[in-house]
Residue frames as qw, qx, qy, qz and C-alpha x, y, z in Angstrom:
[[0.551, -0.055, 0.538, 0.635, -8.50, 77.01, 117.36],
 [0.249, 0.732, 0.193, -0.604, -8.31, 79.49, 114.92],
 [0.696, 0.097, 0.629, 0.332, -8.55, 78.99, 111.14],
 [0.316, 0.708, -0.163, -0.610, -7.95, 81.76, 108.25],
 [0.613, 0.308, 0.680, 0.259, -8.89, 80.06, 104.51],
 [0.028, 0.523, -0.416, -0.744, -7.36, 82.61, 101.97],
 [0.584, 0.507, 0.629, 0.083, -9.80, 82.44, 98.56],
 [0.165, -0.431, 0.413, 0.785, -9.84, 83.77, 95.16],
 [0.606, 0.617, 0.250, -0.435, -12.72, 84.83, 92.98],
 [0.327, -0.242, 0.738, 0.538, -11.69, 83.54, 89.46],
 [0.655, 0.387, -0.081, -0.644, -13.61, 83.72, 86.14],
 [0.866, -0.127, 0.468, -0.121, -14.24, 80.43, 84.95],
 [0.240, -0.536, 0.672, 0.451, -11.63, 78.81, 83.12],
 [0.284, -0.091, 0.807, 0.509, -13.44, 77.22, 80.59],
 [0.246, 0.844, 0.477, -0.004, -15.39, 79.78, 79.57],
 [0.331, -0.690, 0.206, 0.610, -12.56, 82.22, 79.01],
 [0.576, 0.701, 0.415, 0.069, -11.83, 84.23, 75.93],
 [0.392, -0.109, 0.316, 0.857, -8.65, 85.72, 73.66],
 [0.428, 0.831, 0.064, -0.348, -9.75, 88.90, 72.03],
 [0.896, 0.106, 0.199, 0.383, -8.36, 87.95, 68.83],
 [0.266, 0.854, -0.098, 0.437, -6.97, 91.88, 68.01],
 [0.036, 0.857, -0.407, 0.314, -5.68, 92.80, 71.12],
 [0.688, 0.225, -0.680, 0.119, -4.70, 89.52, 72.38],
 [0.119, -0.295, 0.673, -0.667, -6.10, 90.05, 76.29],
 [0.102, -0.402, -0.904, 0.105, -8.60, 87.89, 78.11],
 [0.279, -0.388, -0.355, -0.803, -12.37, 89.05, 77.62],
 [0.139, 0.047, 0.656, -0.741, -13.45, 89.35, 81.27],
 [0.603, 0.100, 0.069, -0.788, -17.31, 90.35, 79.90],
 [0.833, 0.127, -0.353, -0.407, -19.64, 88.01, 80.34],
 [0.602, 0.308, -0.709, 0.202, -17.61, 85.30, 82.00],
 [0.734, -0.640, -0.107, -0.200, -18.83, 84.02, 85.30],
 [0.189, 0.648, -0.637, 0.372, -16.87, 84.25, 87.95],
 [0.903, -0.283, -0.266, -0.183, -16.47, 81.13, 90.60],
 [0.525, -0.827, 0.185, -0.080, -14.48, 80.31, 93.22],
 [0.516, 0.539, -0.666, -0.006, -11.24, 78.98, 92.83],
 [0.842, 0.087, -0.499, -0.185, -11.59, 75.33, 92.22],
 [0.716, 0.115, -0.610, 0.318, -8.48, 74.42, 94.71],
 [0.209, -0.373, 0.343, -0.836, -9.14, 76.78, 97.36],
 [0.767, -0.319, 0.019, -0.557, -12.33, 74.48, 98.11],
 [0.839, -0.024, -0.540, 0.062, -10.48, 71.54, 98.93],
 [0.335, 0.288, -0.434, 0.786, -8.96, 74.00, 101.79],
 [0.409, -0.324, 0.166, -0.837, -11.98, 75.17, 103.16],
 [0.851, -0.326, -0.205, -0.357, -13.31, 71.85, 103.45],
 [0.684, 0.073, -0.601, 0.407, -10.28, 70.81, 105.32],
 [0.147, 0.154, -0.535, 0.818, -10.49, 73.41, 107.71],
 [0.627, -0.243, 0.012, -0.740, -14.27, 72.58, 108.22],
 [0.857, -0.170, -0.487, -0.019, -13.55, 69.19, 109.08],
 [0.522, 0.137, -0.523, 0.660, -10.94, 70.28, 111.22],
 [0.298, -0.405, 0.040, -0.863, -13.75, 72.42, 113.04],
 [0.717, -0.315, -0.098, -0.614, -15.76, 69.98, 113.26],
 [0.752, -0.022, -0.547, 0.366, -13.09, 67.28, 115.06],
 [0.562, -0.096, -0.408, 0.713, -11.35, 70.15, 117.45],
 [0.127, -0.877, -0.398, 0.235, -13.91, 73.24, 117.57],
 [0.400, -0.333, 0.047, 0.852, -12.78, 76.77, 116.76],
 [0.437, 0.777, 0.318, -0.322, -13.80, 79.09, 114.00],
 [0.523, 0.132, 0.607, 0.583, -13.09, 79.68, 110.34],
 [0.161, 0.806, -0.064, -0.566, -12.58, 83.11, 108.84],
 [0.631, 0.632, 0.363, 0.265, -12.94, 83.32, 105.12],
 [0.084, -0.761, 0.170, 0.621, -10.22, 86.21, 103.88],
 [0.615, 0.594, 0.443, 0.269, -10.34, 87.31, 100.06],
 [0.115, -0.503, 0.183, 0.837, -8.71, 90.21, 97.83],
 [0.213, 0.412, 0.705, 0.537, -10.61, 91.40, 94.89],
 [0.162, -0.324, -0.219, -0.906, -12.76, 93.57, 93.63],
 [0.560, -0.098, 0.210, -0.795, -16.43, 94.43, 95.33],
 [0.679, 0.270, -0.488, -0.477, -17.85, 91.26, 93.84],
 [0.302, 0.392, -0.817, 0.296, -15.77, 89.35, 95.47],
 [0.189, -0.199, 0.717, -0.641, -18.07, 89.12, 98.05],
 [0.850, 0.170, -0.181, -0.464, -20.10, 86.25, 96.31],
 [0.765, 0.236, -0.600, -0.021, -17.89, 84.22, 96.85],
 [0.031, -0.038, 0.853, -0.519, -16.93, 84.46, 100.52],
 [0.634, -0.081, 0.179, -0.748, -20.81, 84.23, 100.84],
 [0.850, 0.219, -0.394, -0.271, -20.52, 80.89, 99.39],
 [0.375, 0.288, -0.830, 0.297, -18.19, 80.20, 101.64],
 [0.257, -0.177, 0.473, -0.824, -20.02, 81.18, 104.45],
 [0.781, -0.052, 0.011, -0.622, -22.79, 78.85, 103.35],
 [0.812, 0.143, -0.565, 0.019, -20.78, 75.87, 103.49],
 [0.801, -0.516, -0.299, 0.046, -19.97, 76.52, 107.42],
 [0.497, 0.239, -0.219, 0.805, -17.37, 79.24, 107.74],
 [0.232, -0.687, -0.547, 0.418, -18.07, 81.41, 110.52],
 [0.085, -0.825, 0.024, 0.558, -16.37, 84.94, 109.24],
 [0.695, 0.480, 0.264, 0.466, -15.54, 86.91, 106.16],
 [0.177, -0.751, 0.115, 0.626, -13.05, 89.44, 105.26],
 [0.778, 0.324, 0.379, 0.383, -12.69, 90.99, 102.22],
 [0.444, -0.462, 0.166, 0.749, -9.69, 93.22, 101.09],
 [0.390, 0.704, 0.419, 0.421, -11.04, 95.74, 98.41],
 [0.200, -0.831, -0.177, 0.488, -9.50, 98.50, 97.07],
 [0.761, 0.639, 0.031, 0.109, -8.42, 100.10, 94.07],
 [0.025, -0.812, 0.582, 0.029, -5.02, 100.46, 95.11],
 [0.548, -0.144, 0.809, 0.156, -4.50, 96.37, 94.95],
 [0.787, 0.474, 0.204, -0.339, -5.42, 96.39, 91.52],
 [0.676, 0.672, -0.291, -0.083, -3.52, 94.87, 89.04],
 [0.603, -0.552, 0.565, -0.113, -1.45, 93.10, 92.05],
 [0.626, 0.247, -0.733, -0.099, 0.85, 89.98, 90.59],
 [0.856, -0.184, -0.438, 0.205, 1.58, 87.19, 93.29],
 [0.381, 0.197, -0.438, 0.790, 4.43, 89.43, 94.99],
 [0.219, -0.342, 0.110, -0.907, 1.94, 92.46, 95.64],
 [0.742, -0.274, -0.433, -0.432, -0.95, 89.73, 96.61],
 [0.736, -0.361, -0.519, 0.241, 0.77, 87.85, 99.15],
 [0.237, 0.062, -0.396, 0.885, 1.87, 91.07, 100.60],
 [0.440, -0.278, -0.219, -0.825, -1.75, 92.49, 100.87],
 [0.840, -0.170, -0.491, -0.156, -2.86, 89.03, 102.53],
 [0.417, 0.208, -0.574, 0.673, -0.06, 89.08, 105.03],
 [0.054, 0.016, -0.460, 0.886, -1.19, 91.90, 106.31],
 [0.551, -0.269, -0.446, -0.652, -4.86, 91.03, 106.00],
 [0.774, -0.392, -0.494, 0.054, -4.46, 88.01, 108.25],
 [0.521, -0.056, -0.613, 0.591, -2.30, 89.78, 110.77],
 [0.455, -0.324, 0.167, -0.812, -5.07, 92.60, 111.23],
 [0.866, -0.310, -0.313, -0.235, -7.72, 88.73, 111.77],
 [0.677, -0.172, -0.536, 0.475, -4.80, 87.72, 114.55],
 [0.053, 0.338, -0.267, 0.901, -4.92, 90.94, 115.81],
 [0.625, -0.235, 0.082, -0.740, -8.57, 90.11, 117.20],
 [0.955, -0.207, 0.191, -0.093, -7.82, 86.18, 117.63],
 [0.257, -0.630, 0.692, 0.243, -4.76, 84.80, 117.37],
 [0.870, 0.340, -0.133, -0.331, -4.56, 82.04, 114.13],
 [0.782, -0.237, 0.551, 0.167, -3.45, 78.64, 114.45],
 [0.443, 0.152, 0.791, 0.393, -3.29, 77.23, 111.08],
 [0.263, 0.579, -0.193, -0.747, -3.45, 79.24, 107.68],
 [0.641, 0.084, 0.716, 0.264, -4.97, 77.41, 104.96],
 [0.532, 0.570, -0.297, -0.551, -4.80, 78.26, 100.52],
 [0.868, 0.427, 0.188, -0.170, -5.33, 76.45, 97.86],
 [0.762, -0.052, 0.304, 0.569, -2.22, 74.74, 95.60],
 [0.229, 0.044, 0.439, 0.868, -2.63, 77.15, 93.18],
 [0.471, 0.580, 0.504, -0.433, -5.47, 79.17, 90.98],
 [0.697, 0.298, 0.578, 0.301, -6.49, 78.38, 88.02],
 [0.226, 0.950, 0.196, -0.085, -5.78, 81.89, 86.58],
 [0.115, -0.843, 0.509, 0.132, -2.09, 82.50, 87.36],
 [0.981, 0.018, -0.193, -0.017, -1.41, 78.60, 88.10],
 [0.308, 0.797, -0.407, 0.322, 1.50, 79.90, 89.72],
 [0.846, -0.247, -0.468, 0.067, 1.55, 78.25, 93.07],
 [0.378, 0.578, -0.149, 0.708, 3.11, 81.38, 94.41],
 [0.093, -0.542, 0.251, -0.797, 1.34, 83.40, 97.01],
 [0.854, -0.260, -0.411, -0.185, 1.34, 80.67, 99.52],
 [0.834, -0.170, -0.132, 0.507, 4.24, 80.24, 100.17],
 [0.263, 0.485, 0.110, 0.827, 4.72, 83.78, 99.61],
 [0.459, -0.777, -0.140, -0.406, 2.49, 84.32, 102.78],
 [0.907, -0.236, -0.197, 0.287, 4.29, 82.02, 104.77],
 [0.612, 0.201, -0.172, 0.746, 7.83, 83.82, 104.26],
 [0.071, -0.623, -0.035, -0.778, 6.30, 87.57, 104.86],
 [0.599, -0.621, -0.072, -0.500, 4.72, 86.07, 108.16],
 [0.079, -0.519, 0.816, -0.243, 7.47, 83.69, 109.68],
 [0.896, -0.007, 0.292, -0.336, 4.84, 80.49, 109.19],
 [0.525, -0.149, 0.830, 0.116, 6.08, 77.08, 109.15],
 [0.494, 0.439, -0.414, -0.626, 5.22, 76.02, 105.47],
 [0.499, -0.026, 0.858, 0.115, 3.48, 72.85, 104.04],
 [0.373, 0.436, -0.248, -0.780, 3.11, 72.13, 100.93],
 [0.568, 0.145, -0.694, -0.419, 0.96, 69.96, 98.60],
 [0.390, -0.034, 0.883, -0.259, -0.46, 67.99, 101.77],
 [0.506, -0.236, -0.548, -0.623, -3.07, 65.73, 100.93],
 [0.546, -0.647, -0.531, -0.031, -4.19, 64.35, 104.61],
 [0.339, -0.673, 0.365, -0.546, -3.93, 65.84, 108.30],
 [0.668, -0.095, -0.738, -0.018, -3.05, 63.02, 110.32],
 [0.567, -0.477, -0.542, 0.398, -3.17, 64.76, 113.69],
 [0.009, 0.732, -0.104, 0.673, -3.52, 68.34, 114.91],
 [0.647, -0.428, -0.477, 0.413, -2.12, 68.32, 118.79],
 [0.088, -0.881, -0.323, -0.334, -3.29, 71.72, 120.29],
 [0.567, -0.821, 0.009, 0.068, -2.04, 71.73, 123.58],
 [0.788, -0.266, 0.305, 0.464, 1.38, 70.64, 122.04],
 [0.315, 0.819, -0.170, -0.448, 0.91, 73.35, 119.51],
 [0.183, -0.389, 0.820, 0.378, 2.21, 70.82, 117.01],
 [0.740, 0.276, 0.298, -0.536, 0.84, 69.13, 113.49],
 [0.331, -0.233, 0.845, 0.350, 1.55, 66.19, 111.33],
 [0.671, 0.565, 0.043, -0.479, 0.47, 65.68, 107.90],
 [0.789, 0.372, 0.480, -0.096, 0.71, 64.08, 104.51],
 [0.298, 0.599, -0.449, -0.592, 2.68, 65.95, 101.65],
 [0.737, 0.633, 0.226, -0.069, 2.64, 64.58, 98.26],
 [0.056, -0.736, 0.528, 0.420, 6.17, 64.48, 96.87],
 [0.610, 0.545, -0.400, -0.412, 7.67, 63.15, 93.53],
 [0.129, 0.362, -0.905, 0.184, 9.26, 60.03, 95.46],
 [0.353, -0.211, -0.910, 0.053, 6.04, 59.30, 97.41],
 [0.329, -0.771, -0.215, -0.501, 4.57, 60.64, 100.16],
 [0.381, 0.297, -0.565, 0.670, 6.11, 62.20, 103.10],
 [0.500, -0.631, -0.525, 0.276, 5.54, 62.48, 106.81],
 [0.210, 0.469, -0.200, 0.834, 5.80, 65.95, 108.56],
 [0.469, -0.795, -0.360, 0.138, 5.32, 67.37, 112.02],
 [0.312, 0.379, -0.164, 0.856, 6.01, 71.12, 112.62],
 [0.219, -0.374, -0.460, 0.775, 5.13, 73.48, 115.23],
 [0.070, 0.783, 0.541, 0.299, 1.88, 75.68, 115.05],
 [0.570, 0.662, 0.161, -0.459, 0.99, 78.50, 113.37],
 [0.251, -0.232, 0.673, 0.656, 1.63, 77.28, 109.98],
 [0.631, 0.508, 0.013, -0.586, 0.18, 77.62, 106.27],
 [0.623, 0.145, 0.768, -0.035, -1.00, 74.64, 104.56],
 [0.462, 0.372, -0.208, -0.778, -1.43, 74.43, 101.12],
 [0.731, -0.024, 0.673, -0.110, -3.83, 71.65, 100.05],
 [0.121, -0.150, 0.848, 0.493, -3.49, 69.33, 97.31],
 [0.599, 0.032, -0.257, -0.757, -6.54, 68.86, 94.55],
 [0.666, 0.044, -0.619, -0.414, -8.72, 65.88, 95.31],
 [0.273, 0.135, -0.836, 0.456, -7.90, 65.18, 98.81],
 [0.110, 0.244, 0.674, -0.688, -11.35, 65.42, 100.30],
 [0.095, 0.430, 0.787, 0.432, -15.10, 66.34, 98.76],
 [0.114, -0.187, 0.067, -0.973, -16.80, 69.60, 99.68],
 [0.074, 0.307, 0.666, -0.676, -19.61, 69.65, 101.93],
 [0.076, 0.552, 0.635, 0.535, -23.12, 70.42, 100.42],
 [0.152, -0.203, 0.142, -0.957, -24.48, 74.05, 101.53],
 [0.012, 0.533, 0.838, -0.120, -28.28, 73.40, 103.90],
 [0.098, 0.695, 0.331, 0.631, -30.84, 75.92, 102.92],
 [0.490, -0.788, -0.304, 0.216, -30.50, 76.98, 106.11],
 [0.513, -0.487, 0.170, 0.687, -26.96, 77.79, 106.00],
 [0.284, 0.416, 0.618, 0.604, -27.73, 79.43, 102.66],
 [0.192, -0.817, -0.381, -0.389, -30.29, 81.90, 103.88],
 [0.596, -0.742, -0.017, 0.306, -27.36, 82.91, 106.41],
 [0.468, -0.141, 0.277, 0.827, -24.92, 83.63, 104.15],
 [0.016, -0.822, -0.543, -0.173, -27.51, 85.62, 102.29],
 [0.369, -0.920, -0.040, -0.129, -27.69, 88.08, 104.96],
 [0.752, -0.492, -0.112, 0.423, -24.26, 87.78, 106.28],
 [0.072, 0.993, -0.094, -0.019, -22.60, 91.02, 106.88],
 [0.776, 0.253, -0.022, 0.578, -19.04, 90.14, 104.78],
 [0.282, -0.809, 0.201, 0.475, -16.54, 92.79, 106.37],
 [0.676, 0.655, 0.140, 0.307, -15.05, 94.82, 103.87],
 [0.669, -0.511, 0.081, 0.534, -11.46, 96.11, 104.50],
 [0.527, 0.820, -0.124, 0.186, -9.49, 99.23, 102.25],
 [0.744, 0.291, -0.349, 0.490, -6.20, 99.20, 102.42],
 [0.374, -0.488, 0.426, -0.664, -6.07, 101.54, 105.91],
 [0.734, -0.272, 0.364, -0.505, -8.18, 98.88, 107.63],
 [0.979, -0.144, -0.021, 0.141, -6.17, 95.89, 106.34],
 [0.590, -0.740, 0.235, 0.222, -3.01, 97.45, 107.74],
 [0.769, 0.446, 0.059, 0.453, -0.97, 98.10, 104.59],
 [0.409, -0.807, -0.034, 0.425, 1.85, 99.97, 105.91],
 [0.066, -0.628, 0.155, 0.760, 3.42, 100.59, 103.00],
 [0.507, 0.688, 0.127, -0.504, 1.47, 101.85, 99.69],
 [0.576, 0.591, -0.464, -0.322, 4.13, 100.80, 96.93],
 [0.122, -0.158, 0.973, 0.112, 4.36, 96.99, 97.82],
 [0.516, 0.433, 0.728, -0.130, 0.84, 96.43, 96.65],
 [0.638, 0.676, 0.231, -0.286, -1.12, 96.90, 93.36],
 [0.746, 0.647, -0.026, 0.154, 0.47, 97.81, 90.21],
 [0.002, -0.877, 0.464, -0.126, 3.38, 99.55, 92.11],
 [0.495, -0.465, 0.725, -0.115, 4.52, 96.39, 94.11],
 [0.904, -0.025, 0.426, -0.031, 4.27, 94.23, 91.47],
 [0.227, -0.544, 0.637, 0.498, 7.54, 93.72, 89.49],
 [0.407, 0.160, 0.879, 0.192, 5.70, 90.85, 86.86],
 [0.293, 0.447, -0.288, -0.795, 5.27, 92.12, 83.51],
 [0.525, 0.423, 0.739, -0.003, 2.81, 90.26, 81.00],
 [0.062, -0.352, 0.355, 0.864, 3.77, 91.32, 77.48],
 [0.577, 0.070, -0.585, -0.565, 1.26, 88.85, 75.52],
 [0.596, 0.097, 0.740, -0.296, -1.60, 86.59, 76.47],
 [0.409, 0.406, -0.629, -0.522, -2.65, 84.54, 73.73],
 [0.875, -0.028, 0.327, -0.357, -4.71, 81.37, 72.91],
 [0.507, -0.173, 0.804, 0.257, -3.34, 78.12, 71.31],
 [0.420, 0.287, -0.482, -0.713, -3.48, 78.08, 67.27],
 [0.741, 0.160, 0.424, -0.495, -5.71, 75.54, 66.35],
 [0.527, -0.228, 0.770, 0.279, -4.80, 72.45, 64.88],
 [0.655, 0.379, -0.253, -0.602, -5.88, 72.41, 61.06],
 [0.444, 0.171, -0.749, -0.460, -5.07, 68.78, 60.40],
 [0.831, -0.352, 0.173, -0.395, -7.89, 66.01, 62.15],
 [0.422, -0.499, 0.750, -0.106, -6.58, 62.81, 63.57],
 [0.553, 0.134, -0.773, -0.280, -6.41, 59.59, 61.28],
 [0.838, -0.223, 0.383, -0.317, -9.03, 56.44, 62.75],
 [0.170, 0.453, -0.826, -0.289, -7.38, 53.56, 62.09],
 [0.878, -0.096, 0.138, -0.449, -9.35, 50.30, 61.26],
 [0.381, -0.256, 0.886, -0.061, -7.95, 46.73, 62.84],
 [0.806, 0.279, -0.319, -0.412, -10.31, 44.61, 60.39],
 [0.998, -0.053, -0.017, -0.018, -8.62, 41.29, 60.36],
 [0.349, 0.678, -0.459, 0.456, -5.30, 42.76, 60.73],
 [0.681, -0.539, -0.393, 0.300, -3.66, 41.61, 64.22],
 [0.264, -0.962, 0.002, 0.066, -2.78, 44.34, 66.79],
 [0.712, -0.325, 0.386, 0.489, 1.09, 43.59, 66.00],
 [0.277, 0.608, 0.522, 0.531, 0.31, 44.38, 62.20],
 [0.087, -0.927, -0.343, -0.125, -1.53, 47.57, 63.45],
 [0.511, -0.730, 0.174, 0.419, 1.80, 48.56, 66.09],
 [0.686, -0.107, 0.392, 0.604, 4.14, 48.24, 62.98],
 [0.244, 0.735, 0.259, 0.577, 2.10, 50.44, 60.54],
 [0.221, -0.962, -0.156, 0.031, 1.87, 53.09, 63.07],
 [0.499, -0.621, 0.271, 0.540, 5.66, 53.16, 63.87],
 [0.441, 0.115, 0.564, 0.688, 6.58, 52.97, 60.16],
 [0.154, 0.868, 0.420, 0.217, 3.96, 56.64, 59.81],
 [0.315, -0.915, 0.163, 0.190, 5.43, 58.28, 62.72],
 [0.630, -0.228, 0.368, 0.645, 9.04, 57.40, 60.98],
 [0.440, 0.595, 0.471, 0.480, 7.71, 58.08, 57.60],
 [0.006, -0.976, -0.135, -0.173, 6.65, 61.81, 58.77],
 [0.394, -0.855, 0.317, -0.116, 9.10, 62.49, 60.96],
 [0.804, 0.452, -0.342, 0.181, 12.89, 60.75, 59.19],
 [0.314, 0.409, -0.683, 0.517, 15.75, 61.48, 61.95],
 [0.700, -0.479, 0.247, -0.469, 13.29, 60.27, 64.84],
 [0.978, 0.089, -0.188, 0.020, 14.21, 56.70, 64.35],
 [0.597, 0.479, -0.345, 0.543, 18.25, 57.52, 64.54],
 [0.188, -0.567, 0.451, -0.663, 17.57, 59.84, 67.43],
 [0.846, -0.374, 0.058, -0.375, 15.85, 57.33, 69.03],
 [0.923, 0.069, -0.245, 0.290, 18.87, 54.42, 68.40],
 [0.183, 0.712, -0.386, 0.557, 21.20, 57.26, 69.29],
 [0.204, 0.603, -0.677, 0.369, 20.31, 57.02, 72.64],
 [0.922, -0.333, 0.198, -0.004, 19.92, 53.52, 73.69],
 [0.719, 0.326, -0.469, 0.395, 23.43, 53.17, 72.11],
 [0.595, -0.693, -0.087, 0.398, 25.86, 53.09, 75.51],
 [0.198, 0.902, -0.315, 0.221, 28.37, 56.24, 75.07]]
């Protein structure tokens, strides 16, 4: 079995910074770390190694750099990296990205065929939840989304069943392999790196791909050209000037306490009360 685990170098979200003039994010200085939901993929598809054998290829887009972070993968128990670098994918939205990927993973099938694609719900940068499912479509993969378990991967039957997460509950699925998984946050715990496997990633010669050698065939569906998503303003959240009020229960009973509060929030705020009778009246 073959397993491709699409990552994404991210700077860390809560260390991020508004420049307050020109209103863009201050990159300098800001570690950069792997994205958060991506790892709940990789460790799925390292358990899934380690149940059914096969091998797990790390594939990334980004800058040079990038290639800290497949190393990291590599030290938790991925066998291969690829990373896509070039300055022609710069400035890529979600459209241009999952086209770039595509054709990343179909050079890695080109040298092993791939069962089972796996990304992360989202990253914490865009939060868009986009270029997942955005692989999926470009490549003709079966699509799951939001699983949170595997409940069975059946090789010979080229067929898997899983978990999703939906707003009703939780569903059952069984499609037909190759497909691309995206996992859900929390569904598993990463794997501690051994210092062994450490001092292998180290050393581990991360293939680097330009846009020739991941098999972009054509030049204006990536970077700035292929990406249609315009970002007029970024901007932080104003900051709240007034502070929150402690109330103190003293010998007051918690009934007492429920009534002042509603009779503030009325006080401040006069047609809530009306809107609020409005509609429980029946129409």
């Amino acid at each position: 079995m073959h397993i491709v685990v699409c990552i994404k170098q991210v700077p860390d979200s809560a260390q991020i910074r508004v420049h307050p003039v020109t209103n863009t994010i201050m990159r300098q200085g800001v570690p950069a770390i792997v994205n958060p939901y991506d790892l709940f993929s990789l460790e799925e598809a390292l358990r899934l190694k380690d149940r059914l054998g096969g091998k797990v290829t790390m594939l990334c887009m980004g800058p040079p750099q990038a290639e800290d972070a497949l190393r990291k993968c590599i030290s938790y128990g991925a066998d291969d990296a690829v990373l896509v670098t070039d300055r022609a994918f710069a400035g890529a939205d979600t459209l241009a990205t999952s086209y770039a990927l595509a054709s990343g993973i179909r050079q890695i099938a080109s040298e092993q065929a791939v069962d089972i694609v796996f990304t992360g719900k989202q990253t914490i940068d865009g939060d868009t939840a986009q270029v997942g499912p955005g692989i999926a479509k470009r490549m003709g993969l079966q699509l799951l989304t939001y699983v949170s378990r595997i409940v069975e991967v059946d090789l010979p039957g080229r067929t898997i069943t899983v978990e999703r997460r939906a707003e009703g509950g939780v569903q059952v699925l069984k499609t037909t392999l190759p497909c691309l998984i995206t996992m859900l946050e929390n569904t598993n715990e990463l794997r501690f790196a051994a210092l062994p496997a450490m001092i292998h990633a180290a050393g581990y010669p991360v293939r680097k791909w330009n846009k020739e050698q991941a098999g972009i065939a054509d030049v204006t569906k990536i970077g700035l050209k292929g990406s249609p998503t315009v970002v007029s303003r970024v901007f932080g959240p104003t900051p709240r000037s007034e502070k929150a009020e402690m109330l103190d229960l003293g010998t007051s009973s918690l009934r007492d306490v429920s009534l002042n509060l509603l009779q503030m929030i009325f006080t401040r705020h006069p047609t809530l009360e009306a809107d609020l009778l409005m509609k429980e009246t029946p129409q």
